[in-house]
PAZALO-429581 format. One line per field, with one value per residue (C-alpha): residue number from 1; residue in one letter; x, y, z. Coordinates in steps of 0.05 Angstrom, whole numbers. Example, Ala and Ser with C-alpha at 12.3 -4.5 7.8 and 13.67 -1.06 7.14 Angstrom:
2
pos <- 1, 2
code <- A, S
east <- 246, 273
north <- -90, -21
up <- 156, 143
***
This chain:
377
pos <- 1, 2, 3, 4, 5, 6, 7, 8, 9, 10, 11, 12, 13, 14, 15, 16, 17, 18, 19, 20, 21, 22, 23, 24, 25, 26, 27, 28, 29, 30, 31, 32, 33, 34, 35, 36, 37, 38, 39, 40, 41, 42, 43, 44, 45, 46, 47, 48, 49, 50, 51, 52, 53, 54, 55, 56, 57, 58, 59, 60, 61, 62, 63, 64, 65, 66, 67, 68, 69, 70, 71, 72, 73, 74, 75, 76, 77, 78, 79, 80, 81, 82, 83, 84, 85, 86, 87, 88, 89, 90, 91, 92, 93, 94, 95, 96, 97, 98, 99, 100, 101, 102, 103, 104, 105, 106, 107, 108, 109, 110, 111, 112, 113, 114, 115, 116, 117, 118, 119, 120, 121, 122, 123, 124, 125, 126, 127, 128, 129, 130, 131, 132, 133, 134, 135, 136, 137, 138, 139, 140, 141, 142, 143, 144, 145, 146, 147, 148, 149, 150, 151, 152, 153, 154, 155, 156, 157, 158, 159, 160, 161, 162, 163, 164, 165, 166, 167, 168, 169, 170, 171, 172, 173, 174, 175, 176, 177, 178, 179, 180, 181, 182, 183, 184, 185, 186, 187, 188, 189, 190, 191, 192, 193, 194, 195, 196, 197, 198, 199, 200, 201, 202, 203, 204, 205, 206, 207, 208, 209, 210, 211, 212, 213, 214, 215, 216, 217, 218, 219, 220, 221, 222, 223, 224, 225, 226, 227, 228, 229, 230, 231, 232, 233, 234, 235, 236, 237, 238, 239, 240, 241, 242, 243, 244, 245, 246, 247, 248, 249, 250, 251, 252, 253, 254, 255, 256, 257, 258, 259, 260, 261, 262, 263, 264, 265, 266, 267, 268, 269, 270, 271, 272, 273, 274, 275, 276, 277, 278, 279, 280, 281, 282, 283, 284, 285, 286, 287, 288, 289, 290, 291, 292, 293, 294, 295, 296, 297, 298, 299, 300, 301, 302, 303, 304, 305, 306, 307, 308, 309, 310, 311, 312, 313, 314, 315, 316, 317, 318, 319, 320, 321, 322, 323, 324, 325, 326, 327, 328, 329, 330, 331, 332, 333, 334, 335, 336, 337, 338, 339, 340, 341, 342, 343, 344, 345, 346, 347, 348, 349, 350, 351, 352, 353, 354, 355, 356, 357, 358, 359, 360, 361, 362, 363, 364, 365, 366, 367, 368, 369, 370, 371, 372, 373, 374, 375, 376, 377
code <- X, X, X, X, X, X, X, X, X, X, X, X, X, X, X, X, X, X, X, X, X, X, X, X, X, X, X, X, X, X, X, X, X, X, X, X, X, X, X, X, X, X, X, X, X, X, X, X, X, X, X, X, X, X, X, X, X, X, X, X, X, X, X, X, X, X, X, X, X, X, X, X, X, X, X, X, X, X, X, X, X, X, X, X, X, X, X, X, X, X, X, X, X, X, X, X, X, X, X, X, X, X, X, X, X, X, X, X, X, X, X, X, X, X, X, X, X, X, X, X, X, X, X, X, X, X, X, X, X, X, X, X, X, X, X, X, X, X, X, X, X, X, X, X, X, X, X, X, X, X, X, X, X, X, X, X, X, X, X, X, X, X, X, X, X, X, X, X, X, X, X, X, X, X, X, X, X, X, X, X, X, X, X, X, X, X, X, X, X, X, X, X, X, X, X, X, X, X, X, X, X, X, X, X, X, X, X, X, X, X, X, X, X, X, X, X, X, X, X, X, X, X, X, X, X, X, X, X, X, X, X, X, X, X, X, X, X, X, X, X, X, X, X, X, X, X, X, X, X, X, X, X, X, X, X, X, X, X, X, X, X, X, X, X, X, X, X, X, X, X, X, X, X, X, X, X, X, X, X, X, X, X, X, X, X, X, X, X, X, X, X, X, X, X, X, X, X, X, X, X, X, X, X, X, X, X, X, X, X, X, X, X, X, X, X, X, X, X, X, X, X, X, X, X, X, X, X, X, X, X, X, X, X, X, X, X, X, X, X, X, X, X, X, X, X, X, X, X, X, X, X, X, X, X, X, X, X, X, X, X, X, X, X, X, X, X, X, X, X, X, X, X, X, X, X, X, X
east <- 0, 59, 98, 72, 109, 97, 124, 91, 101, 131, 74, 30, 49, 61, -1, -30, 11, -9, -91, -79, -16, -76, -111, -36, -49, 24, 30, -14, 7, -4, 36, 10, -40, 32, 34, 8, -25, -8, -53, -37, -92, -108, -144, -89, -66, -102, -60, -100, -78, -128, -119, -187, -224, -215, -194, -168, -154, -135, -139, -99, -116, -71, -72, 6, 26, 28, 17, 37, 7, 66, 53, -5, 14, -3, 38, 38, 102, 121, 88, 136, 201, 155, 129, 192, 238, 198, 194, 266, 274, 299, 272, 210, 197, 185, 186, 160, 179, 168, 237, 229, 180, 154, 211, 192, 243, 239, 276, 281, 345, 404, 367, 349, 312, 287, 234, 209, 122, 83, 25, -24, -81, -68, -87, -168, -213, -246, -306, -292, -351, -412, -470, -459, -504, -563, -568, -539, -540, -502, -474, -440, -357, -360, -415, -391, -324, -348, -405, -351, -300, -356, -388, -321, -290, -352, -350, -325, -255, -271, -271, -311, -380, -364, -428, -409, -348, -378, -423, -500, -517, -601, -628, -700, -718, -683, -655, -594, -594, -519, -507, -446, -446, -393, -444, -421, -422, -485, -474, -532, -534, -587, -574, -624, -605, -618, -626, -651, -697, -728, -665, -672, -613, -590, -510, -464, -396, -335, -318, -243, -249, -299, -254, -186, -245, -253, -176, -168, -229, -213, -234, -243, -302, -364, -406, -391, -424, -449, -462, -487, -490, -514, -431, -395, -401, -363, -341, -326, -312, -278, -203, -210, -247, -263, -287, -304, -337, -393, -404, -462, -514, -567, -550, -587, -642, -630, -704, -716, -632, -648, -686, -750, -744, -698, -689, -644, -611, -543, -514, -439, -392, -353, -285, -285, -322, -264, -213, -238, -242, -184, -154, -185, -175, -106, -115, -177, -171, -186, -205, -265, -294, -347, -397, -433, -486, -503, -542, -490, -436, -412, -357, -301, -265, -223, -165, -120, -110, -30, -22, -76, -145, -157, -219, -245, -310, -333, -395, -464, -491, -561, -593, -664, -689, -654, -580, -540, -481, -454, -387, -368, -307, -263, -234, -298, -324, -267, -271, -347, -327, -267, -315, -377, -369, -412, -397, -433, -470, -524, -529, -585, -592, -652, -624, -573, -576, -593, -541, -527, -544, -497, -525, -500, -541, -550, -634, -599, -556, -595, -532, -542, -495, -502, -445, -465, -446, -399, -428, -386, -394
north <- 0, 46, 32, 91, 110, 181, 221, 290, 362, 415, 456, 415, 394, 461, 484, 426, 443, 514, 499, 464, 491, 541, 487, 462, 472, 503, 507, 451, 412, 357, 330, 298, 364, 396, 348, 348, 281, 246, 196, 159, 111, 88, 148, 204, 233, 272, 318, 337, 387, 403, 450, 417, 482, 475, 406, 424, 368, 382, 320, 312, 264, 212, 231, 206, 273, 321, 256, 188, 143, 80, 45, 74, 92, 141, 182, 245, 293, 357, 419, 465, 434, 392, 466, 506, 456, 438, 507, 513, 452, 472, 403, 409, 335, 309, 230, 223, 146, 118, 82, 52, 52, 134, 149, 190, 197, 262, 271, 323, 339, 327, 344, 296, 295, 258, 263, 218, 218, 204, 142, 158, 124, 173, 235, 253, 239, 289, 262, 239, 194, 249, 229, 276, 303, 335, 385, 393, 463, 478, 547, 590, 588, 657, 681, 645, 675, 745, 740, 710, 769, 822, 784, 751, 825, 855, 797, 810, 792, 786, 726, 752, 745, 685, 685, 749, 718, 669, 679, 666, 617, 606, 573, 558, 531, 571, 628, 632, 684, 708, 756, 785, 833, 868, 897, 964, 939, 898, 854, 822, 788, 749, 693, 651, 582, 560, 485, 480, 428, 449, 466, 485, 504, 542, 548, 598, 583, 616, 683, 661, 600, 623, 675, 623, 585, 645, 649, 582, 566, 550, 608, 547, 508, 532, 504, 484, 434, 450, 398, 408, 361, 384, 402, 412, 435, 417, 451, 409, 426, 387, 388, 412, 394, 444, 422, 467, 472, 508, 560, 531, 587, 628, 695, 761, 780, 841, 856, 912, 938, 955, 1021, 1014, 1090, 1146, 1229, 1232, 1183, 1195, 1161, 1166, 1137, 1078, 1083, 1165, 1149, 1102, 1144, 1197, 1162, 1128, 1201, 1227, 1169, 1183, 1244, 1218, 1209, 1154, 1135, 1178, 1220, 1260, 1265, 1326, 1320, 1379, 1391, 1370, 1349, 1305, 1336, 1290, 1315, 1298, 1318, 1303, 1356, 1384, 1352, 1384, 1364, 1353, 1368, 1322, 1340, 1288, 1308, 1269, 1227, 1244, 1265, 1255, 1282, 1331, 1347, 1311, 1306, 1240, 1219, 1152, 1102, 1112, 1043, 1007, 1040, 1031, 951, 953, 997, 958, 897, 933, 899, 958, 1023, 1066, 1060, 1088, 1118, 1123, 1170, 1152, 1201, 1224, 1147, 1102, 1078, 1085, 1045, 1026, 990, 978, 1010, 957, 927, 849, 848, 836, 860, 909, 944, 976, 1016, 1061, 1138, 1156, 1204, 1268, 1335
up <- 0, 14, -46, -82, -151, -192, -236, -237, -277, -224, -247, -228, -162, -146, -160, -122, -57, -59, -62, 7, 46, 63, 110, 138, 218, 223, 297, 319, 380, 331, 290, 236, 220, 204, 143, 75, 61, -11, -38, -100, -140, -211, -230, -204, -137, -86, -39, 30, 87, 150, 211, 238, 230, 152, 108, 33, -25, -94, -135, -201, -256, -280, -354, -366, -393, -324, -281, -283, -227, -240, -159, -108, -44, 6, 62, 97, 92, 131, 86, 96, 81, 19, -8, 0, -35, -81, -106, -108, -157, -222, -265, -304, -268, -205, -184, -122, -85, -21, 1, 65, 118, 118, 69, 17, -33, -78, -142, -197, -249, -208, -138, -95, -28, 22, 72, 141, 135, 176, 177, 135, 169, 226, 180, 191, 131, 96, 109, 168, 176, 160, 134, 64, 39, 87, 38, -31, -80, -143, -156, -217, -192, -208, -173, -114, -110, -122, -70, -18, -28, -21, 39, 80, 94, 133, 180, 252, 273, 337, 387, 441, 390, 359, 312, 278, 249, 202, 141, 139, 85, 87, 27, 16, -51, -109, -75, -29, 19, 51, 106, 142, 190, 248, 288, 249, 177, 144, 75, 37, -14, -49, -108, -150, -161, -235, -213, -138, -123, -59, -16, 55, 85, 152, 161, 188, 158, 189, 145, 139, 111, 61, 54, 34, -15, -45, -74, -92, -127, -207, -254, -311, -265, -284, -220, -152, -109, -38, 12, 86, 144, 207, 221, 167, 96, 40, -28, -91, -162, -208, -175, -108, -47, 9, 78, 134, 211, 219, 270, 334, 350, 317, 264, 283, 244, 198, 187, 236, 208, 149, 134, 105, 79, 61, 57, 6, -46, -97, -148, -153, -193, -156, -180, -165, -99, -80, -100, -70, 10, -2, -8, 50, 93, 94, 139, 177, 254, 281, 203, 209, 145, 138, 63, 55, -3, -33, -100, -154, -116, -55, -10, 24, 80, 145, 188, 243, 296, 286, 221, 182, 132, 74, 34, -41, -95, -140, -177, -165, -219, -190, -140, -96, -42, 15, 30, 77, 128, 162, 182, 171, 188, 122, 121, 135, 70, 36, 44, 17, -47, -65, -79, -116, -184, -215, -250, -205, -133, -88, -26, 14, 75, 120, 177, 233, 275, 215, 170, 114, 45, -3, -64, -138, -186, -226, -214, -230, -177, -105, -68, -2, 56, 108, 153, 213, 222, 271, 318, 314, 343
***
């Protein structure tokens, strides 16, 4: 079983390490979660790293050009001394051998290197003996990266409210609900799922590792599968697998947060608007920026006492309804503009204590956020 036997492109196994050395528990207490796990079969080799909070495998198939499966095997191998030599290698090729009991044996050009592993059967499953699927969805790759990336950064960071840090996944039939909040900042966003088949589903998944999903998924897959148990959830396309905890309790309700009405609303173009409070930002104390809306434009400003203030226009695209004035955290805002995938955005003012709305003006996408004024004299 542990005579495993393949010759690999560098490329490839490179790529394959650097998928799951995301998930490699690098100070764990023990020792075997330290260890990327290599699994060699007829149809290709998986690799698998897991810090129990998060399991990644990226599979590659045994197509005798970038792969060639010649004995199957399996073993686990310390990640960082594997990834960083590895990178180092100047062959195109890599023949990976176990020699030995927990030998690997790593060659490529004139290098050669080898490595003590670990027991395999030691290393947790990804499964790890769940009854997949409770629950099973299908999403565009694309759609799920770019809602994870928008949603992930507005979660808190915080231990001390546990619940805050994950993401809010609630499916019911063909739409898939996801919120994220910090208790300052508010994301929503609402997707329709082409081929549901009446889903019901109530997960909070922890904001980071949707977060390290979000980077690694493959821009070429064109769906990725979803399964739920009442635990864990898992993330498969064609190459990678994705396994993750799932975060005990129940996620505040944001129907009384969001404001049902509003004084005045703008439209702004996004990549001025960014611009503009990343400018500002720079001078802000304590981050903090204050808007003023006025009838064709919308006035940027901050300052820090002794160093001085700074003051940015950027005209509005339109306007409706009164002027305005409300300080906000520059950073916070910052993080929601830098993911709008639209050209230009709204705000919505609904008064001095209510937050404020940020929406893309675009009617197809059923994206929201919310960030709260800072109360300024």
């Amino acid at each position: 079983m542990r005579s495993l036997l393949v010759e690999i492109t560098k490329n490839s196994l490179m790529n394959a390490i650097q998928y799951v050395i995301k998930a490699v528990a690098a100070n764990s207490s023990i020792p075997i979660l330290q260890g990327i796990h290599i699994q060699a079969g007829a149809d290709g080799v998986t690799f698998t790293a897991s810090n129990t909070s998060m399991t990644i495998q990226s599979m590659i198939a045994q197509d005798g050009v970038s792969l060639t499966v010649k004995r199957t095997g399996a073993i686990v191998i310390p990640s960082r001394y594997f990834h960083d030599i590895i990178r180092k290698f100047n062959g195109d090729k890599v023949i990976l051998e176990i020699k030995g009991p927990m030998i690997l044996s790593i060659v490529s050009g004139h290098s050669q290197l080898r490595l003590c592993g670990m027991d395999p059967t030691e290393f947790p499953s990804i499964d790890d003996g769940q009854a997949f699927p409770s629950t099973k969805l299908r999403i565009n790759t694309s759609l799920l990266r770019s809602t994870i990336k928008q949603l992930a950064i507005v979660a808190s960071t915080s231990e001390t409210s546990p619940i805050l840090t994950g993401v809010s996944l609630e499916c019911s039939n063909d739409r898939l609900n996801l919120i994220a909040t910090d208790g300052v900042r508010l994301a929503y966003r609402a997707l329709h799922l082409e081929d549901a088949t009446q889903n019901s589903l109530n997960a909070i998944i922890p904001a980071k590792n949707l977060y390290e999903l979000s980077k690694i998924l493959n821009k070429t897959d064109d769906t990725t599968e979803i399964e739920v148990s009442n635990n864990r959830v898992k993330f498969m396309t064609t190459r990678l697998k994705v396994e993750s905890v799932l975060i005990d309790g129940t996620f505040p309700s944001i129907k009384n947060v969001i404001p049902q009405s509003y004084l005045c609303e703008i439209a702004v173009d996004t990549a001025c608007l960014l611009r503009a409070v990343e400018c500002v930002t720079v001078m802000a104390s304590e981050q903090v920026i204050r808007l003023v809306a006025n009838t064709d434009t919308l006035k940027l400003m901050s300052k820090t006492a002794d160093v001085g203030d700074i003051q940015n226009e950027i005209p509005l695209l339109e306007m409706c309804g009164e002027e305005f004035v409300v300080s906000l955290n520059g950073k916070f805002f910052i993080d929601i503009l830098r993911n709008m995938d639209c050209a230009s955005v709204l705000l919505r003012y609904a008064g001095k204590t209510s937050p404020i709305v940020v929406l893309p003006d675009d009617s197809l996408m059923s994206t929201l956020f919310l960030i709260t004024p800072v109360m300024t004299r």
